[in-house]
C-alpha positions in Angstrom: -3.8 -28.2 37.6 -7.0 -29.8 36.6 -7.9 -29.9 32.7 -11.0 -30.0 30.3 -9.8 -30.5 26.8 -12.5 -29.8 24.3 -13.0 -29.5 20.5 -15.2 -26.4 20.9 -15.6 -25.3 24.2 -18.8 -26.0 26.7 -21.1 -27.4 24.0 -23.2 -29.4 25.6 -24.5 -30.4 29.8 -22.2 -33.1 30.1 -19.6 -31.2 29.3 -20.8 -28.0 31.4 -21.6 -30.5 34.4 -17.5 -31.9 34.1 -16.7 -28.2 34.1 -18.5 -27.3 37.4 -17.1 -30.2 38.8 -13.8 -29.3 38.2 -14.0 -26.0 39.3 -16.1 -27.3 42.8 -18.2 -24.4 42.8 -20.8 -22.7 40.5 -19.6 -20.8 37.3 -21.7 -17.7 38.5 -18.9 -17.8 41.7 -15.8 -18.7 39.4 -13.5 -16.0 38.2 -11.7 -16.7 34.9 -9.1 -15.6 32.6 -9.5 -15.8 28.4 -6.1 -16.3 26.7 -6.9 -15.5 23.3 -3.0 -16.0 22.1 -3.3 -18.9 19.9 -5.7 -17.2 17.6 -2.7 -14.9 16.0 -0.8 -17.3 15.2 -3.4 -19.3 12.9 -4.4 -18.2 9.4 -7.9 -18.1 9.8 -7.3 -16.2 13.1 -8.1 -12.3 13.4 -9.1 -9.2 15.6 -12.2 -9.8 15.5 -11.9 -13.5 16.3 -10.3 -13.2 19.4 -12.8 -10.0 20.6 -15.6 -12.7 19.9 -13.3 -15.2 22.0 -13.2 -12.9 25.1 -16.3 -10.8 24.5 -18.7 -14.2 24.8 -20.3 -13.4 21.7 -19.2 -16.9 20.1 -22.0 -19.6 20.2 -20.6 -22.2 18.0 -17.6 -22.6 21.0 -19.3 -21.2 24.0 -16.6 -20.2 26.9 -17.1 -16.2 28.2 -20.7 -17.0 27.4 -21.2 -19.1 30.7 -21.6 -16.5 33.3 -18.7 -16.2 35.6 -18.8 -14.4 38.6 -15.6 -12.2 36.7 -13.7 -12.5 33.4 -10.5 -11.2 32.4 -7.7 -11.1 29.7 -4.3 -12.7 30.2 -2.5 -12.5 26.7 0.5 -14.2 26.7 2.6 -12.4 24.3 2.1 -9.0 26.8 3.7 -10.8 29.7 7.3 -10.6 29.1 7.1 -7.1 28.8 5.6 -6.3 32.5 6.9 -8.9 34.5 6.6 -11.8 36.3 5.8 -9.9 39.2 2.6 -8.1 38.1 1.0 -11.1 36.3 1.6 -13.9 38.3 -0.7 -12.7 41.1 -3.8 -12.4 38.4 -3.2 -16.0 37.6 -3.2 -17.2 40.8 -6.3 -15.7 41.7 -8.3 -17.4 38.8 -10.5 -20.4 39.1 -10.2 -20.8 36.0 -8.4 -20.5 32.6 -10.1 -20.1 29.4 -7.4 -20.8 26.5 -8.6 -19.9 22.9 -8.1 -22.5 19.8 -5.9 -21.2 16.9 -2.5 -21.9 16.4 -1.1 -24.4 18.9 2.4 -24.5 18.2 2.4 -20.9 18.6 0.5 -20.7 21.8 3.3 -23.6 23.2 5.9 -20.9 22.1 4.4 -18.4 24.0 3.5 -20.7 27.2 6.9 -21.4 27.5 8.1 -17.4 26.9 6.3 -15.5 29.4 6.4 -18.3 32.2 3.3 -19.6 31.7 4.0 -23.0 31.5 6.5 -23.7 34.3 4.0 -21.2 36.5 1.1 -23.7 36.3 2.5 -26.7 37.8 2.6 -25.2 41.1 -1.3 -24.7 40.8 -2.7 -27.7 41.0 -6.1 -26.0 41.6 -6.5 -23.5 38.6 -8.7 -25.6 35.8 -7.9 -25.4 32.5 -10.1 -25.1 29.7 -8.6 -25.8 26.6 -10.8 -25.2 22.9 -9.1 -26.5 19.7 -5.5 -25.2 20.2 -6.0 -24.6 23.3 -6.5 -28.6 24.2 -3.6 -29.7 21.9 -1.0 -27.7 23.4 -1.2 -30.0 26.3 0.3 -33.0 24.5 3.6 -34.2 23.9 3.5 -33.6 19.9 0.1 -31.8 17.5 1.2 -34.6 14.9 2.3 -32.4 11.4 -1.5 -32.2 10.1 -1.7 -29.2 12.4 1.7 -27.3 12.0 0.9 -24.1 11.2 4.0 -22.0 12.5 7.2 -23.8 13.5 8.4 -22.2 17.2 12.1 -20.9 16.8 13.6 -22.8 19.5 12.4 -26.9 18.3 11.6 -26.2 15.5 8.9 -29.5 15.3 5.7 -30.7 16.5 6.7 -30.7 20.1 4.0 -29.4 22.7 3.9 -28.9 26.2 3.6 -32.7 27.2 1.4 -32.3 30.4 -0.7 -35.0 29.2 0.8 -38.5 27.6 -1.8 -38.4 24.5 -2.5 -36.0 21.4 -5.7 -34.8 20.1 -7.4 -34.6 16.6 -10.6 -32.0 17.3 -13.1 -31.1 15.1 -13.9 -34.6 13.7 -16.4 -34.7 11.2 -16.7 -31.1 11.3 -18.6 -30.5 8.1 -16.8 -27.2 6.4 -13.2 -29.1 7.5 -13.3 -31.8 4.9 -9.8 -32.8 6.3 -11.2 -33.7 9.6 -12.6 -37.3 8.6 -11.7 -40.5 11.1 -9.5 -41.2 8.1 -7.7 -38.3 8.6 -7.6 -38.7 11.8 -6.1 -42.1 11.6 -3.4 -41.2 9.4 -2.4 -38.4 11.6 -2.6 -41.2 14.9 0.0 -43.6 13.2 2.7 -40.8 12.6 2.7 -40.1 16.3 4.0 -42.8 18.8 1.9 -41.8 21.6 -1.5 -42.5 22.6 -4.5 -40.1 21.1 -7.7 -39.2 20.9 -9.9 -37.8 18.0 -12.7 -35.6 19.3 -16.0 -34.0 17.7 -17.3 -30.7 19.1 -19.4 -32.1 21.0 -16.8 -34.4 22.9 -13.9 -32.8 25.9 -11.2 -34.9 27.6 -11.1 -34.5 31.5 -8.1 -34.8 33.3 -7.5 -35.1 36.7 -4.3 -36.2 38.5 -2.9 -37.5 35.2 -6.0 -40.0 34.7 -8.4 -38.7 31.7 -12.0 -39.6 31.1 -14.2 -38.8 28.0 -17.1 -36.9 28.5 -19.6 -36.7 25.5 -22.5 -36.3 24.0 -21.1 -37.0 20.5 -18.6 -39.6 18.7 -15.0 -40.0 19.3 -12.2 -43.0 18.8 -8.8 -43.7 21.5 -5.9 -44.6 19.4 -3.3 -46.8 21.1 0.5 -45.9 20.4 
C-alpha cells in the first residue's frame, strides 16, 4: 500500500503531481473508492458533508473532484453486514482509495470491524489518500487534542500504526484557532513518536515505509 497523507486533500500541483505518481497512471484512467466513514463520527460531521465528500462538490479539500476514470462508495460501517465476500473484490479492483477526514478514532474502529485494515496489507498497490482523519488514522496514536469518540475495544488514542509518526493537520488554519504551531507543539510532546504538523497545503508521501513531504506551504518534523 502506497500512501498520500494530506491536511485537505489534492490542494495544490505538487501534491496532484505525487498523486499521479503514486497511482503510475493518469487520474482520468484510475478508478477510486470514497470512504466517507470518519465524517459521522465527528461533531461537525453531517449528511450533507459526506454527499459533498463523494459528490466532488467540495473545493476547499478537492478529492472526487479530480476526474477519475470511475468513483465509487465503500462505507465501512455497511461491510460487516454483507460480507467479506462481496466487498473485498471492489477493493481490490481500485487504484485508489479516497478516505474522508472527520473523526479518526472512529474511522480506526471501523477499519478494524469490517476487515478493512488487515485487507490492505496484502495490497501493496492500492494508494491511499488520506484528508484530515483520514491521514491520522494511519499512525500509531492521534495524540488526545483530537479524541473525539473513544473506540470500545482500547479505549485511547491508539490508531492503526502503519506509519511510525502522528499528524497535526490544519495548521494555521484560520477559523481553527487551536491549530497554532503552539498547539501543535504541545500536542508533539505528549506523544513519544515522531510527527509532523501539516497546513492544507502540505501531504506526507509514503512509500515502502520511507515518507517525504511534498508542499507548497509550511510545516515542522517533531522528533520523539
Amino acid at each position: 500500500m502506497k500512501l498520500l497523507l494530506t491536511s485537505a486533500g489534492i490542494k495544490n500541483a505538487s501534491i496532484h503531481d505525487a498523486l499521479v505518481e503514486l497511482l503510475g497512471k493518469p487520474i482520468a484512467d484510475s478508478h477510486a473508492l470514497c470512504i466517507p466513514t470518519a465524517g459521522y463520527g465527528h461533531p461537525m460531521g453531517s449528511p450533507g458533508g459526506a454527499w459533498r465528500f463523494v459528490a466532488g462538490k467540495e473545493p476547499r479539500t478537492p478529492m472526487g473532484e479530480l476526474g477519475w476514470k470511475s468513483l465509487g462508495i465503500l462505507e465501512l460501517t455497511a461491510l460487516p453486514s454483507i460480507g467479506r465476500d462481496r466487498w473485498e473484490p471492489w477493493v481490490r479492483q481500485a487504484d485508489v482509495l479516497l478516505v474522508n477526514g472527520g473523526d479518526a478514532l472512529y474511522l480506526c474502529h471501523w477499519m478494524r470491524e469490517s476487515g478493512l485494515a488487515d485487507l490492505l496489507q496484502s495490497l501493496p498497490g492500492i494508494v491511499w489518500v488520506g484528508l484530515s482523519a483520514g491521514s491520522m488514522v494511519m499512525a500509531p496514536r492521534v495524540g488526545e487534542a483530537f479524541v473525539e469518540t473513544r473506540p470500545p475495544i482500547t479505549g485511547n488514542d491508539v490508531a492503526l500504526g502503519v506509519v511510525d509518526f502522528a499528524i497535526f493537520p490544519h495548521l494555521d488554519y484560520p477559523d481553527f484557532p487551536e491549530n497554532t504551531m503552539a498547539c501543535a507543539e504541545e500536542w508533539a510532546a505528549g506523544l513519544g513518536c515522531p510527527a509532523y504538523a501539516i497546513d492544507d497545503q502540505t501531504a506526507i508521501k509514503v512509500v515502502d515505509g520511507h515518507p517525504e513531504v511534498v508542499s507548497e506551504g509550511h510545516w515542522k518534523f517533531f522528533g520523539p
